[in-house]
Each structure stands twice: as structure tokens, then as C-alpha cells.
N, C-alpha and C positions, 0 to 999 in steps of 0.2 A: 510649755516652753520654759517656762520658771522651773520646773526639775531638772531639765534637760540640763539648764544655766547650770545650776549648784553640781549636777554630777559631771561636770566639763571639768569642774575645779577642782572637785572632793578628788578625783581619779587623779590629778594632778598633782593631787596633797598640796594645794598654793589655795585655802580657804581666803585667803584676807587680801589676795589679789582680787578674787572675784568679790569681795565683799567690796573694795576701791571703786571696781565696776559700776555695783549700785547706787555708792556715795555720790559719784559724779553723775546720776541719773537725778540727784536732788537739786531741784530749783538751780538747771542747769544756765540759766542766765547770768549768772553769780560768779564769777571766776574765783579757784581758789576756793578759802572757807571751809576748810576739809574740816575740821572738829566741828564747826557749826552745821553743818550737812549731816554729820555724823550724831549728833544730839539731836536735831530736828526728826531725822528719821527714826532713833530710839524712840520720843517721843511720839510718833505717831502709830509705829507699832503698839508699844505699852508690851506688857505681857499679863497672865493670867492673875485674878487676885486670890489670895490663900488665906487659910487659917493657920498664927503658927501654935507653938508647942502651948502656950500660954489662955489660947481661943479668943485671942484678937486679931480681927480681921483685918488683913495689910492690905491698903489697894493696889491695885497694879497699872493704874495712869499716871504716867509721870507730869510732873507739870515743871514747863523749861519756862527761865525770862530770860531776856537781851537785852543787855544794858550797853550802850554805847556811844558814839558820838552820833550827828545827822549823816547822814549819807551813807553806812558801811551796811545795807541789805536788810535791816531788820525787816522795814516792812514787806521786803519780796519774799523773806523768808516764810511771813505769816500769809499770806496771802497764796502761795504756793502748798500751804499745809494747805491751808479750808479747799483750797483744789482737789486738793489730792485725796482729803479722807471721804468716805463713803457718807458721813455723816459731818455738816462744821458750821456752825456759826463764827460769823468775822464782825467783829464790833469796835472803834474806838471809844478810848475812855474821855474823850473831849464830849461834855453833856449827858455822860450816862449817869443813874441814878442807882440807887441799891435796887429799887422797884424793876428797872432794865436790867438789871443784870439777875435778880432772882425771879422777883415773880409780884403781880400788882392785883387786887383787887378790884374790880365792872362792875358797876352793876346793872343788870340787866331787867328793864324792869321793875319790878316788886322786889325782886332776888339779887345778890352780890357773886356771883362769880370769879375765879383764879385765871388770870393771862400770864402764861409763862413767860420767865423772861430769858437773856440768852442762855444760860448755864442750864436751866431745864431742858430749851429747847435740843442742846447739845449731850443731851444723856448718851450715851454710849456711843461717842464720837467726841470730835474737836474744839475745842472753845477760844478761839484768835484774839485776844485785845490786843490792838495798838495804842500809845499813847498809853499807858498805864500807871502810868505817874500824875496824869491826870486826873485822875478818878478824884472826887473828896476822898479825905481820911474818913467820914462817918460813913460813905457809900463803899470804901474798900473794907471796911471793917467788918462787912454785914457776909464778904465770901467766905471770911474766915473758914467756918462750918463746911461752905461748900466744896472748899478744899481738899483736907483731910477726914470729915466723915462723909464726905458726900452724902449728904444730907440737907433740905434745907427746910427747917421748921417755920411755918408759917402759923403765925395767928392774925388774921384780918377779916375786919367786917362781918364777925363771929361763925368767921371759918378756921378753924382747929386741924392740918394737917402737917403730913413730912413727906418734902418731893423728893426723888431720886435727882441727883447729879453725877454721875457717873461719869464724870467729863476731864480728858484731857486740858487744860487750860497753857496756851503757849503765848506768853506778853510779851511788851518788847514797849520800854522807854528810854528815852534818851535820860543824860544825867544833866543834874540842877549845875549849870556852866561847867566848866571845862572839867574834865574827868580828874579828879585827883587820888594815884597810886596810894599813898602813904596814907589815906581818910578813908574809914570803913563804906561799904557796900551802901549800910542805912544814911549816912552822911552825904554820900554821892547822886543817891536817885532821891531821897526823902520817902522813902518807906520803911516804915516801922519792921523792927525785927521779927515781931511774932507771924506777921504776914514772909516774910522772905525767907522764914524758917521753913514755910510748908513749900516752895519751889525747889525741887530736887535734882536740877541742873540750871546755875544760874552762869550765861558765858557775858566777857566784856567783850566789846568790842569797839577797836580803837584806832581812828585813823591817825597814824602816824607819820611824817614827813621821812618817806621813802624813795629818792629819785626813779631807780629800777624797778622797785613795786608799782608805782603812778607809770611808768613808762609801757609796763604791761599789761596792764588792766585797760590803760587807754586802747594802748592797739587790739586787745579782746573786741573793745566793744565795738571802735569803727568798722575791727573787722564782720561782726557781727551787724551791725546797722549795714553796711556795705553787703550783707548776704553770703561773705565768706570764709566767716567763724565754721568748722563743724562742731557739731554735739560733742561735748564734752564728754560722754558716754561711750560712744566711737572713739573718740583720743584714749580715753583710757583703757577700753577691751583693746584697741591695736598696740597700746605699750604694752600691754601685759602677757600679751598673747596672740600670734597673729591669725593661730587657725580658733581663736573664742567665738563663737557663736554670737552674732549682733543681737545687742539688748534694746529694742525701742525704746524713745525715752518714755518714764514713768511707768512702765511696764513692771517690772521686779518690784520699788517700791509700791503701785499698788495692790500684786497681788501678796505681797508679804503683810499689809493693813487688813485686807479682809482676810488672811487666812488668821493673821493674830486677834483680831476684833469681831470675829463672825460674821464679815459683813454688815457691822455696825448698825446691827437693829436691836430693840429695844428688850 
């Protein structure tokens, strides 16, 4: 069905109507949000990682954060990714440790053993923190690495190894009181630069006093709670197109995640 979708539209020569199609296949509860749908599903794609001219290895997981006010979807949005990919750990950063989030040392016995923590578990798949501005600074310091070398060096309890992170990482915090335009990123959430240097889509998100925005989002969701919202997916293949091909929701979006991620195994 997913080639069938794309050569409806290629034959059309309207690629980026049917691409609209998909968008609105993402965390269709969410009204609206088109750039944020549209980086959510970049990021869960990813694409392939390369060597370039130089023989440094680029990766190819992007890692998105969501910085905004309470209320405007971040957490549906993380919680609709760990759904949807093949592979996800979903964590907030309220009580996590560097230990949870890389990896701790058991011992078992006579012998100390390695417990993975979520970013191992999330090798070649998703990694959701909520709350991310809550993490300690000494505990956000230690994903550094996990980041951009995806790698995480462990010395504990005289075990000497380097795990794989391979991992998509998508956050989402709110900002330290009210969002302010005119005061840097690092000033607004309280994360240090070197950490928000390695997220490679970072979107605001801001609920602004909009009468007619508020007016319609309300009626979205009564209509919705009331059972008479349709799929925003439906809405969108019938503006575009009346004889397109119906797209179930999460359909396209999944299979566009395992054909980019192989199925998300390890």
C-alpha cells in the first residue's frame, strides 16, 4: 500500500501534497502543529549514517527537543513517537540518574555485572525524555558522549567497556517561567550550551492568546471527545485529492521507520 500511496502522487507530480497526507498521520490527536509533525517524523525516520570526505563518521539520528510552555502537546508528541517506532524507551527526567540513563553496575554474587540503562536499551531505536530540564546538570553531563559519539564508556566495578547508543533521543521541557523571546535558548530552559549544541532540531513552542486559535482547537476536541472529529488524515487525503487512496492512520509513518531503520534491530 505505501507504494501504491507515493506513486498516486509522484504520477501527479503533487510530491508534497502526499507528503501533507503523512504529516497529518502524526499524532493525529494534536490539531494543527504542522512543523512539529513534520520534525517529529524527520526524527524518527533518521536516515543512513556515512563517512565523509575527511573519514569521520556522521551519524544519522537526529535528536529533536521541545521547549515550550505547559500544555501545547509536547508530551503527546513523545509518547506517540515511543508508539510508533519499532524500537523506544520513554523516560522522564524527574529522578533520573546518569546510572538510568547510561548504564549501572549489580552485583551479582561474587561478580559485578553492567544493567543497561535507557539509551543502551534504545540502541537502534527511540529514546523519549520528558521533563528534560529536570535531569541534574552532573546527570545531563554524563549523555554528552551519548549524543554525538554514540558511545558510552564505562569504567565500574573494574569493568572496562564501550556500549553502543545508537539512539534517536527526542526531549521535551518546559521553560524556567514564562518563555522569554529576546533571552537565549540556554537562558530560557537552563541548559548549558554544549548539551543543546548536539540537538539538531530544537522547535519553541508557545501558547499565545489567540481568540480564533482557542476557538478551534476547543471545537477539535469536543468534537473529538463527542466522537465526531474525523482523522485528520482523511481530512487531509480528501482536501488534496478526492480520488487519493485512504491512508490508515500510522500506516505510512510506520512503514517509512522500518524501511529507514531496518526494522529497528540491533
Amino acid at each position: 500500500f505505501f507504494e501504491k500511496f507515493w506513486q498516486f502522487w509522484q504520477d501527479k507530480s503533487e510530491p508534497l501534497r502526499g507528503r501533507n497526507v503523512v504529516i497529518g498521520s502524526v499524532c493525529p490527536q494534536l490539531y494543527g502543529l504542522f512543523s512539529s509533525k513534520l520534525a517529529v517524523a524527520l526524527a524518527l525516520v533518521g536516515c543512513p549514517a556515512f563517512v565523509d570526505r575527511s573519514g569521520t563518521r556522521v551519524r544519522g539520528e537526529p535528536h529533536l527537543l521541545l521547549v515550550g510552555d505547559p500544555g501545547t502537546g509536547k508530551s503527546q508528541f513523545l509518547r506517540y513517537a515511543a508508539k510508533l517506532a519499532p524500537r523506544s524507551v520513554l523516560t522522564t527526567g524527574t529522578g533520573t540518574t546518569s546510572a538510568g540513563l547510561t548504564c549501572s553496575a549489580v552485583r551479582e554474587g561474587h561478580e559485578f555485572m553492567l544493567e543497561a540503562g535507557a539509551l543502551v536499551l534504545a540502541d537502534r531505536g527511540i529514546c523519549c525524555i520528558d521533563e528534560f530540564g529536570s535531569i541534574r546538570d552532573h546527570d545531563r553531563a554524563t549523555i554528552h558522549e551519548a549524543m554525538e559519539q554514540q558511545t558510552i564508556s564505562v569504567a565500574k566495578a573494574g569493568l572496562v567497556c564501550s556500549l553502543k547508543t545508537r539512539t534517536t533521543i527526542i526531549a521535551a521541557t518546559n521553560a524556567k517561567g514564562h518563555f522569554d523571546p529576546d533571552a537565549d535558548l540556554s537562558t530560557n530552559t537552563g541548559i548549558a550550551g554544549p548539551l543543546l549544541s548536539r540537538f539538531d532540531m530544537v522547535l519553541v513552542l508557545l501558547d499565545r492568546p489567540n481568540d480564533e486559535w482557542d476557538r478551534t482547537v476547543s471545537e477539535f476536541i469536543l468534537r473529538a471527545q463527542a466522537g465526531l472529529a474525523q482523522d485528520e488524515t482523511v481530512i487531509a487525503s480528501q482536501d488534496a485529492d478526492p480520488a487519493a487512496p485512504h491512508m490508515p492512520t500510522h500506516f505510512a509513518s510506520q512503514s517509512s521507520i522500518r524501511t529507514a531503520r531496518g526494522g529497528g534491530g540491533g
